[in-house]
Backbone atoms as SQL, in Angstrom:
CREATE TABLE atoms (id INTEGER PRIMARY KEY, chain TEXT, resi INTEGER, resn TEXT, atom TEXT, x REAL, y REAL, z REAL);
INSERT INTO atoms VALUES
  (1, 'A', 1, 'UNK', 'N', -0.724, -1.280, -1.556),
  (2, 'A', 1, 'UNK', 'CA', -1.574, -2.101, -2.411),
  (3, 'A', 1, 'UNK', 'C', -2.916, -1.423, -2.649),
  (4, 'A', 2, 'UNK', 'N', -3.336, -0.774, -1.789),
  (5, 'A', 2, 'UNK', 'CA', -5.214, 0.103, -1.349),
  (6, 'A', 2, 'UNK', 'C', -4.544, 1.074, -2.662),
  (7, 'A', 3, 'UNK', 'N', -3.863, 2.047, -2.515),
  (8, 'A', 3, 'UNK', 'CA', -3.170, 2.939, -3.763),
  (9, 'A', 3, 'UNK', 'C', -3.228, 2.186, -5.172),
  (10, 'A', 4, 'UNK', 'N', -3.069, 1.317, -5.319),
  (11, 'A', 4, 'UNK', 'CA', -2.603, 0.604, -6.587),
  (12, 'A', 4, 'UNK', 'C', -3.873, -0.405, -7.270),
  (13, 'A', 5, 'UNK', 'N', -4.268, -0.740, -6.302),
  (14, 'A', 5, 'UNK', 'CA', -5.581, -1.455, -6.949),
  (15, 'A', 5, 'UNK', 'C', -6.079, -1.581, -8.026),
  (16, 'A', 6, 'UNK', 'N', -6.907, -0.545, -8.705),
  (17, 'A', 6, 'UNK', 'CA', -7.361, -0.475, -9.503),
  (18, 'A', 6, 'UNK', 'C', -6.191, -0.353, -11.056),
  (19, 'A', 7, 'UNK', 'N', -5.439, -0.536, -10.788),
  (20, 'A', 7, 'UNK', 'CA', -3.856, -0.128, -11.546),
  (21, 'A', 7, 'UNK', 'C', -3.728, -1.932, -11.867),
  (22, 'A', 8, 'UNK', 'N', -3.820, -2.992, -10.842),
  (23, 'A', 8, 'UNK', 'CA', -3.407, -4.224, -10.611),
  (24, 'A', 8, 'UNK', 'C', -4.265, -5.356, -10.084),
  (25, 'A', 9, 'UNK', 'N', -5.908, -5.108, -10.995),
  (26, 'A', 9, 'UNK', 'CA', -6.649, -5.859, -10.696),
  (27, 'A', 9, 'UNK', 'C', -6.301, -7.800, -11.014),
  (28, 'A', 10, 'UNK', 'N', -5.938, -7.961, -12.068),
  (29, 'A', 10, 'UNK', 'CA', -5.469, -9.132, -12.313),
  (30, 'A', 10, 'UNK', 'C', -4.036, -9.551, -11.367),
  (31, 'A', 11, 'UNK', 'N', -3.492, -8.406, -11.072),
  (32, 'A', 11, 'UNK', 'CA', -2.341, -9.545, -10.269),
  (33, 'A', 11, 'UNK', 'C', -2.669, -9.759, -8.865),
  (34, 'A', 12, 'UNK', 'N', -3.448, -9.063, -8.338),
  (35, 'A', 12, 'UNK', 'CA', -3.888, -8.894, -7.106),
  (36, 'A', 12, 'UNK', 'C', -4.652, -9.902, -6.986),
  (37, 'A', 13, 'UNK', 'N', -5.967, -10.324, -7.603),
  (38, 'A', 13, 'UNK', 'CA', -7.110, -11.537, -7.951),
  (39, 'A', 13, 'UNK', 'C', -5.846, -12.927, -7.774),
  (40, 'A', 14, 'UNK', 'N', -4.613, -12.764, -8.252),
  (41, 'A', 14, 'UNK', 'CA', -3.835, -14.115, -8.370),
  (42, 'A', 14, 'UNK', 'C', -3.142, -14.273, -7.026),
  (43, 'A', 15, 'UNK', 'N', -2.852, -13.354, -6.559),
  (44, 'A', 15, 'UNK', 'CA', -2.384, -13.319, -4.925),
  (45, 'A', 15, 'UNK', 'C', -3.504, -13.622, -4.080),
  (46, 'A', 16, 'UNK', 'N', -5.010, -12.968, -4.097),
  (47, 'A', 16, 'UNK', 'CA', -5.903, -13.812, -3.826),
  (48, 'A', 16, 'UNK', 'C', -6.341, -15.005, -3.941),
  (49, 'A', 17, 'UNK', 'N', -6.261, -15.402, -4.666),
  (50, 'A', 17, 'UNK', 'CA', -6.458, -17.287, -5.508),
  (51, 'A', 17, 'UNK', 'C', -5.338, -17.671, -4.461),
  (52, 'A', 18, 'UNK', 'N', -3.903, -17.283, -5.053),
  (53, 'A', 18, 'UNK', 'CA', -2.820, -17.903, -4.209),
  (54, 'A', 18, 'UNK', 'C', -3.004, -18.007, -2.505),
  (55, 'A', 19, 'UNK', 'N', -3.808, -17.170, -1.513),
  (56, 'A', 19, 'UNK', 'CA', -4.052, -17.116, -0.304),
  (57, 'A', 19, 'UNK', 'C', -4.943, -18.052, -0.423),
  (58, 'A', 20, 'UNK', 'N', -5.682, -18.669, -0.961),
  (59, 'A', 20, 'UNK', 'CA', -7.058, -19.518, -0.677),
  (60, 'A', 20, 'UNK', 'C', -8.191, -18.746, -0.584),
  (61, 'A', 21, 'UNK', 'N', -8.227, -17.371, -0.889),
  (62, 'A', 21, 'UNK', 'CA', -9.566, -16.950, -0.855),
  (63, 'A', 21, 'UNK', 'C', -10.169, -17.095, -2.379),
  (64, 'A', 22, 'UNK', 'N', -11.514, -17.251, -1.599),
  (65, 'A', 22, 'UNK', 'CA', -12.627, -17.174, -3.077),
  (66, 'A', 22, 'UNK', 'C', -13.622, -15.688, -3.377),
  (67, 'A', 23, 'UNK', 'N', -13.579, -15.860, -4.715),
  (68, 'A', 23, 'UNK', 'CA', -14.232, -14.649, -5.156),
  (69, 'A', 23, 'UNK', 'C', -15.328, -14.898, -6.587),
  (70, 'A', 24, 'UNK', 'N', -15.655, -13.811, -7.506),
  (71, 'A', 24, 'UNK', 'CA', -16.103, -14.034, -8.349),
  (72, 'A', 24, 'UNK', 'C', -15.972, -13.223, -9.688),
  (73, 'A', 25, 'UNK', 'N', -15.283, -12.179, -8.772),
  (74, 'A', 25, 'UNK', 'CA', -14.989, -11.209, -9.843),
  (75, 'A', 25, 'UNK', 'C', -13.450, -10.704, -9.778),
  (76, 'A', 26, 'UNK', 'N', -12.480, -10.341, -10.420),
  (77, 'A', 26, 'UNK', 'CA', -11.389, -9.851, -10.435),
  (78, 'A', 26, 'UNK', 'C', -11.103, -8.771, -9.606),
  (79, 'A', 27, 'UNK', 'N', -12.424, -7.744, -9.718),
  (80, 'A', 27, 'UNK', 'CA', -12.148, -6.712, -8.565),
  (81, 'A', 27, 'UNK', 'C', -12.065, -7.256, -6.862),
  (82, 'A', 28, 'UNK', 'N', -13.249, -7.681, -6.719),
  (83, 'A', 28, 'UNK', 'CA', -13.327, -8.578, -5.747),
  (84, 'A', 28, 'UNK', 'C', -12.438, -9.480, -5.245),
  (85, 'A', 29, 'UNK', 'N', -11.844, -9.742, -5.749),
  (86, 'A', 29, 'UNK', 'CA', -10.695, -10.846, -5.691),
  (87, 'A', 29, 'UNK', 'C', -9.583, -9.467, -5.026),
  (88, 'A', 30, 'UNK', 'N', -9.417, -8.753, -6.305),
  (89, 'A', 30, 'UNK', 'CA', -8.026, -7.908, -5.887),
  (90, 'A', 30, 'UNK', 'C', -8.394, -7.603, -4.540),
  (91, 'A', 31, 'UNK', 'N', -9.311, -6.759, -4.015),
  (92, 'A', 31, 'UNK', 'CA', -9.931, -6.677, -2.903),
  (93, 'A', 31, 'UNK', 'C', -9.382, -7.398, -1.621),
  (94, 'A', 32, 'UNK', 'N', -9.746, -8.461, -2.094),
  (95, 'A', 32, 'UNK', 'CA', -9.324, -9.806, -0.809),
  (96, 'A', 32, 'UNK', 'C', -8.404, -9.446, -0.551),
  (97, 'A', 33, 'UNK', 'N', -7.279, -9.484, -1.860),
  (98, 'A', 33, 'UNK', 'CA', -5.819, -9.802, -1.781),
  (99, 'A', 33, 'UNK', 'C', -5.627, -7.929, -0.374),
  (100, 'A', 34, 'UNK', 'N', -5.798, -6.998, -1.065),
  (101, 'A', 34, 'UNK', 'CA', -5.762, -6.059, -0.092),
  (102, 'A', 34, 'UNK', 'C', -5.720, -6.330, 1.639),
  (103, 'A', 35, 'UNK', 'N', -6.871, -7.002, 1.680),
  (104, 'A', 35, 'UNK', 'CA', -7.708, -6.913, 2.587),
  (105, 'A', 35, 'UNK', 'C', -6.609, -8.429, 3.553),
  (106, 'A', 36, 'UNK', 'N', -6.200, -9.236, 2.978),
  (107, 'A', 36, 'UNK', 'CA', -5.285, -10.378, 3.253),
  (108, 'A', 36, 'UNK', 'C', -4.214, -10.014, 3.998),
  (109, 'A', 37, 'UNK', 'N', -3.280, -8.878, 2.854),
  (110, 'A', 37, 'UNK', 'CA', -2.460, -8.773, 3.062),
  (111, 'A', 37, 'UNK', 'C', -1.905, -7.535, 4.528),
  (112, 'A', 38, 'UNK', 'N', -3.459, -6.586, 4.416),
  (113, 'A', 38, 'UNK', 'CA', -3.012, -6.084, 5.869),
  (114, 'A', 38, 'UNK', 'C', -2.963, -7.100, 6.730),
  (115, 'A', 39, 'UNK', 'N', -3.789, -7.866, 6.703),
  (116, 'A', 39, 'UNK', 'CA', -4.359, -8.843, 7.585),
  (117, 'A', 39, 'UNK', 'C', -2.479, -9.376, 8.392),
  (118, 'A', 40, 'UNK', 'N', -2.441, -10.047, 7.061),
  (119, 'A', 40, 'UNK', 'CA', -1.185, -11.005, 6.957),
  (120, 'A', 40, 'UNK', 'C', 0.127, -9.440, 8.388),
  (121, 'A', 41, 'UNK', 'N', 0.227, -8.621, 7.621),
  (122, 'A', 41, 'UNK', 'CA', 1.056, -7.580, 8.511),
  (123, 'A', 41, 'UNK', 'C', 1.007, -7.455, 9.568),
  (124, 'A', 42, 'UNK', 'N', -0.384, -7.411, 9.880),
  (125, 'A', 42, 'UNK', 'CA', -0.796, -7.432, 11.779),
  (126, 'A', 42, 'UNK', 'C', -0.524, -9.148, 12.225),
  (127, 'A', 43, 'UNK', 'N', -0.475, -10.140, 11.414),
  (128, 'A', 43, 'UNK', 'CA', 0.138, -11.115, 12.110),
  (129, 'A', 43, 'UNK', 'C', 1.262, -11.765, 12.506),
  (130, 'A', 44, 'UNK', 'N', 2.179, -11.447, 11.217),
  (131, 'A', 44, 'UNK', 'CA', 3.963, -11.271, 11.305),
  (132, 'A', 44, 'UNK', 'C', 3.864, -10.338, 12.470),
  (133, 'A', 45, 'UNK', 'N', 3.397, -9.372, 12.606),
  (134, 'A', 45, 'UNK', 'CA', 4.022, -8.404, 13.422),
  (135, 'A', 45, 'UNK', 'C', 4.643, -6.789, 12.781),
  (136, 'A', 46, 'UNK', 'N', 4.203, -7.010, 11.498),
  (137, 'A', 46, 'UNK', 'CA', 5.601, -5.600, 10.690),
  (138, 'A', 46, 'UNK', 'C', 4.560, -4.794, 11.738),
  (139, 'A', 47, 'UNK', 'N', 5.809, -3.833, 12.258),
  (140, 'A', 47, 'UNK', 'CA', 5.617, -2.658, 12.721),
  (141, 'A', 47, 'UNK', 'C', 4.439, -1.514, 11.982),
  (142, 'A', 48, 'UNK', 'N', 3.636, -0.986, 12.381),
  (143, 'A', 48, 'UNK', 'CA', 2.546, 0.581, 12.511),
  (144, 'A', 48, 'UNK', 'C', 3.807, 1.686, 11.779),
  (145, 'A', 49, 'UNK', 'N', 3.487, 2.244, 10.312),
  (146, 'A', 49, 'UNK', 'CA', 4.324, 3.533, 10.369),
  (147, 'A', 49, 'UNK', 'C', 4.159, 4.375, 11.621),
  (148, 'A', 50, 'UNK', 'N', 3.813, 4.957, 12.130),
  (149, 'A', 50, 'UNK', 'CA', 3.430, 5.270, 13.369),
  (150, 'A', 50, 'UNK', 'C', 4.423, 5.187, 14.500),
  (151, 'A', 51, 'UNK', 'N', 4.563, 3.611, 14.865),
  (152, 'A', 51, 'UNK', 'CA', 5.654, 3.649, 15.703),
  (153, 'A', 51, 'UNK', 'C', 6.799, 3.273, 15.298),
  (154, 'A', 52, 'UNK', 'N', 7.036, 3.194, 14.223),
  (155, 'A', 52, 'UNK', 'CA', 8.784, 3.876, 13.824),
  (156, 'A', 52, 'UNK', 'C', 9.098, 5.005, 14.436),
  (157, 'A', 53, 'UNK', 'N', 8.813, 5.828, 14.984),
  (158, 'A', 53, 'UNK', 'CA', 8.893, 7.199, 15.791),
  (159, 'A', 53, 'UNK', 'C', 8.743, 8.062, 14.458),
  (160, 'A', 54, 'UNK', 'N', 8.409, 7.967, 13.268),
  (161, 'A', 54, 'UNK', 'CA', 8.190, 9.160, 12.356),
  (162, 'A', 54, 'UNK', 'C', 6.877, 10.106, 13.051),
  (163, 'A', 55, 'UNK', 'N', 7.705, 11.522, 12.992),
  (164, 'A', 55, 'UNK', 'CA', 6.738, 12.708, 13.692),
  (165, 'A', 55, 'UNK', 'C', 6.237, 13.418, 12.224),
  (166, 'A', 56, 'UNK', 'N', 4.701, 14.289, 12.327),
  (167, 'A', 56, 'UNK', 'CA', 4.358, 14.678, 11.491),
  (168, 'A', 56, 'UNK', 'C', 5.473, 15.677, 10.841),
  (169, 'A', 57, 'UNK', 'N', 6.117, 16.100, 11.104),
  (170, 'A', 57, 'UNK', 'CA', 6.687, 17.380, 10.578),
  (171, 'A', 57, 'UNK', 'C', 8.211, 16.850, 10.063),
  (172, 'A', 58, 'UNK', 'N', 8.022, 15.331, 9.655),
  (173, 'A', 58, 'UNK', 'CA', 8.922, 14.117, 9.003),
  (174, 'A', 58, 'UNK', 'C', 8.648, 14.454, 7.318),
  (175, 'A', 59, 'UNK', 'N', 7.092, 14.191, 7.596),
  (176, 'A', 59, 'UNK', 'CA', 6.578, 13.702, 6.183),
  (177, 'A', 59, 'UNK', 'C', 6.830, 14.407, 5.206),
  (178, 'A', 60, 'UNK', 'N', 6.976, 15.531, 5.277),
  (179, 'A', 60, 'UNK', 'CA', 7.620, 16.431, 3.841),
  (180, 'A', 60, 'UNK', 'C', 8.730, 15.967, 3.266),
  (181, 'A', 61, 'UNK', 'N', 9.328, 15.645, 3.853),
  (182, 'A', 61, 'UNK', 'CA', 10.877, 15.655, 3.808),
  (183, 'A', 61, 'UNK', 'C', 10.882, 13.941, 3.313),
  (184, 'A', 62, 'UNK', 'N', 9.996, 13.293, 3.856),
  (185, 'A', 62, 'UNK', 'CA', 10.062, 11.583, 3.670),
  (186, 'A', 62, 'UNK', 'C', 9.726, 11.577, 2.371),
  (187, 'A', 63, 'UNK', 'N', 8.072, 12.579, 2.048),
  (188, 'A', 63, 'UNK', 'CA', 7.431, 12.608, 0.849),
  (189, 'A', 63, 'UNK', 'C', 8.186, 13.177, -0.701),
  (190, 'A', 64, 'UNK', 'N', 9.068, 13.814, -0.325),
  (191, 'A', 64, 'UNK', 'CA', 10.333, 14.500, -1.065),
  (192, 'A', 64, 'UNK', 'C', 11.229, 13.512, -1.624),
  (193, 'A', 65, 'UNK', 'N', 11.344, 12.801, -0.355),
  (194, 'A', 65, 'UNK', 'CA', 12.812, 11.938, -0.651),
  (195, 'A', 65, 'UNK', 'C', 11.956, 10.285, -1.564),
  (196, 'A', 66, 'UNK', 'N', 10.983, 10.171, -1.247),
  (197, 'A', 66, 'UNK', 'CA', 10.382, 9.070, -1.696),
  (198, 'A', 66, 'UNK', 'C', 10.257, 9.124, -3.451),
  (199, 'A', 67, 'UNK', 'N', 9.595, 10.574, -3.110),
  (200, 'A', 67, 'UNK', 'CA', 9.042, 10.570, -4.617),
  (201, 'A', 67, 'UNK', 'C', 10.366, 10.655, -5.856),
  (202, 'A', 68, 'UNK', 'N', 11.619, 10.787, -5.099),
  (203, 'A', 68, 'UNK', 'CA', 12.605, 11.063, -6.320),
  (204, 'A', 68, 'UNK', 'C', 13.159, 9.445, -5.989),
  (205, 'A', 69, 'UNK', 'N', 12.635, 8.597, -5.341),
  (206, 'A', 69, 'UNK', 'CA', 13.328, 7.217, -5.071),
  (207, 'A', 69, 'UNK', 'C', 13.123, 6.617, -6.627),
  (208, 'A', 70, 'UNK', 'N', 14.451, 5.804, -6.936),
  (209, 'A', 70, 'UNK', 'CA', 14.019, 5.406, -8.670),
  (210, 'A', 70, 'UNK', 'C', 12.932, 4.385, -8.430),
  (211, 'A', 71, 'UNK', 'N', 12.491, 3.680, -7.488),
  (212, 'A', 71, 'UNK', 'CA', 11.586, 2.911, -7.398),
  (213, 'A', 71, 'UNK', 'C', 10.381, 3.144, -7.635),
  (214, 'A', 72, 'UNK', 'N', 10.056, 4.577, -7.372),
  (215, 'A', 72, 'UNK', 'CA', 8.777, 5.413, -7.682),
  (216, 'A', 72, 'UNK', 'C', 8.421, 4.918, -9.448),
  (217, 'A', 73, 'UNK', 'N', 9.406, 4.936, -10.270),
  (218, 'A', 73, 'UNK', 'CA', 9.130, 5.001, -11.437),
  (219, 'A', 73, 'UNK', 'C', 8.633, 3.574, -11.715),
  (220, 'A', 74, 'UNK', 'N', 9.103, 2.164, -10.898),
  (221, 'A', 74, 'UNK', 'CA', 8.181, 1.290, -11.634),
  (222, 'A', 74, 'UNK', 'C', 6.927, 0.778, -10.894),
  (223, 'A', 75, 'UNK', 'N', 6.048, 1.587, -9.735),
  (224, 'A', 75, 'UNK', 'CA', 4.873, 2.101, -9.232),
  (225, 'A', 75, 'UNK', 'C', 4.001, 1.751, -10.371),
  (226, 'A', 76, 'UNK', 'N', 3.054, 0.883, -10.290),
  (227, 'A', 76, 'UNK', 'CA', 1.629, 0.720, -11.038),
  (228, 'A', 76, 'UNK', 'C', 1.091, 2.010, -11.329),
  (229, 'A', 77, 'UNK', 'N', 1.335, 2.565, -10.438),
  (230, 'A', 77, 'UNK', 'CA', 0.267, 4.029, -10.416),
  (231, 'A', 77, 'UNK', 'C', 1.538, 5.507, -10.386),
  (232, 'A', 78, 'UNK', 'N', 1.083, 6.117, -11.100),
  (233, 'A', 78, 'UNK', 'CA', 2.019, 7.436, -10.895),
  (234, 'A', 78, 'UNK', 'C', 1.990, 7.195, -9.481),
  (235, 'A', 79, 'UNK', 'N', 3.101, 8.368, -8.944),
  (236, 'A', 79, 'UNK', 'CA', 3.392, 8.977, -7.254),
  (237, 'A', 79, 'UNK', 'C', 3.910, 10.472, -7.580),
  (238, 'A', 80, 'UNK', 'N', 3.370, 11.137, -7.226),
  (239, 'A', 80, 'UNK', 'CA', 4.030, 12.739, -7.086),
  (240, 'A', 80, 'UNK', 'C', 4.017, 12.712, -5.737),
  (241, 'A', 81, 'UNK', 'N', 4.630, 13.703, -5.454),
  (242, 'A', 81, 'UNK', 'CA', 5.355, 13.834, -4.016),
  (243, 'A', 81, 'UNK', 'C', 3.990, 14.344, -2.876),
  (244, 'A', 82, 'UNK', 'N', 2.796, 14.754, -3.574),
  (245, 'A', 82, 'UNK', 'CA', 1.688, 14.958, -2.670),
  (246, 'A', 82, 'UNK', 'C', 0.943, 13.670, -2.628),
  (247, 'A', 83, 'UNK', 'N', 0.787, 12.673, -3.315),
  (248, 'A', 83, 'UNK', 'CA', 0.289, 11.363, -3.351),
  (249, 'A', 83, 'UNK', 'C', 0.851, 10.488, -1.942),
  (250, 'A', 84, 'UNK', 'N', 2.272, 10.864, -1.997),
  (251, 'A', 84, 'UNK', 'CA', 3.593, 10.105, -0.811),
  (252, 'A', 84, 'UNK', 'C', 3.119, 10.796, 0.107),
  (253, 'A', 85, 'UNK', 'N', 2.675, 12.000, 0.498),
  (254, 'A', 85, 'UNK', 'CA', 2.275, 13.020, 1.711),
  (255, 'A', 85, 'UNK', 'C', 0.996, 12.190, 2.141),
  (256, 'A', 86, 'UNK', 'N', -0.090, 12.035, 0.789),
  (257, 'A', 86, 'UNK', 'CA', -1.358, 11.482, 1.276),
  (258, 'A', 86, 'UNK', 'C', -1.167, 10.259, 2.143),
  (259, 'A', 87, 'UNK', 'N', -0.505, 9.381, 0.999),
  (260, 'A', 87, 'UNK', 'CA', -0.354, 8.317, 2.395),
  (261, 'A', 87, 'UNK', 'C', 0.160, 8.069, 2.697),
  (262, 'A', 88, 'UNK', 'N', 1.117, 8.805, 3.604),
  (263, 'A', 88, 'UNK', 'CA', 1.926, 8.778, 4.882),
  (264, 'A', 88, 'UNK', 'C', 0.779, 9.232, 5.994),
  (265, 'A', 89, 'UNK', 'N', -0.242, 10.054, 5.434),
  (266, 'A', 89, 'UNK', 'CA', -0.618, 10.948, 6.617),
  (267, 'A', 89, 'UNK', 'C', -1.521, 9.764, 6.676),
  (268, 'A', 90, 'UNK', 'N', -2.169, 9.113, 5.922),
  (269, 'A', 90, 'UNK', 'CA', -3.022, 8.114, 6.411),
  (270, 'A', 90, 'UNK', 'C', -2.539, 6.736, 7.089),
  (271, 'A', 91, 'UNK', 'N', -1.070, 6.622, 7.141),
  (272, 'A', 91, 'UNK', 'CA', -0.529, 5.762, 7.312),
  (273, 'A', 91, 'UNK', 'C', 0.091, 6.113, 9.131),
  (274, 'A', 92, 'UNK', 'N', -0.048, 7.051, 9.419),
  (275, 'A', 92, 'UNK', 'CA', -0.003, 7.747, 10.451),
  (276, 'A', 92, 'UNK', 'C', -0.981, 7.653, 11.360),
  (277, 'A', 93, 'UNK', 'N', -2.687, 7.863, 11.088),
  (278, 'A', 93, 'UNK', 'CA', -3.819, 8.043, 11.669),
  (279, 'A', 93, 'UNK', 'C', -4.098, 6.310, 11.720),
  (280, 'A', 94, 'UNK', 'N', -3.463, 5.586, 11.311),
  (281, 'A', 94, 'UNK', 'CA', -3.843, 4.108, 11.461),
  (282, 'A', 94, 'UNK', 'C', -3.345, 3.363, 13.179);
């Protein structure tokens, strides 16, 4: 969603509204919704990429296989296969 943001300011602001948060501006809003929805992850419980056991010397090969996933194509935001590297590796250091 942090990737896409600026790609999905209005739908993001409505997932915000929909959580009960308040805002004033659309960016701001999308924001929330960001900011919610990690939130929301650490409270279900979804698992840390991290401890899936993915090791750094994964991510090429993940970032490869991702970027030819047909799902890539309906992505708000382009993805090239160094975009999928970026955040994996940040998705890693978390």
């Amino acid at each position: 969603m942090e990737y896409n943001v600026e790609f999905c300011l209005e739908k993001y602001s409505r997932i915000a509204q929909a959580m009960g948060e308040v805002f004033y501006t659309i960016e701001e809003g999308a924001m929330k919704a960001v900011e919610r929805v990690k939130e929301l992850a650490v409270d279900v419980g979804l698992p840390s990429f991290k401890s899936l056991g993915v090791k750094e010397e994964d991510l090429e090969k993940l970032a490869d296989m991702a970027a030819k996933n047909i799902s890539t194509e309906s992505n708000p935001r382009e993805m090239t296969k160094e975009d999928y590297l970026t955040l994996f590796r940040r998705a890693m250091a978390d």
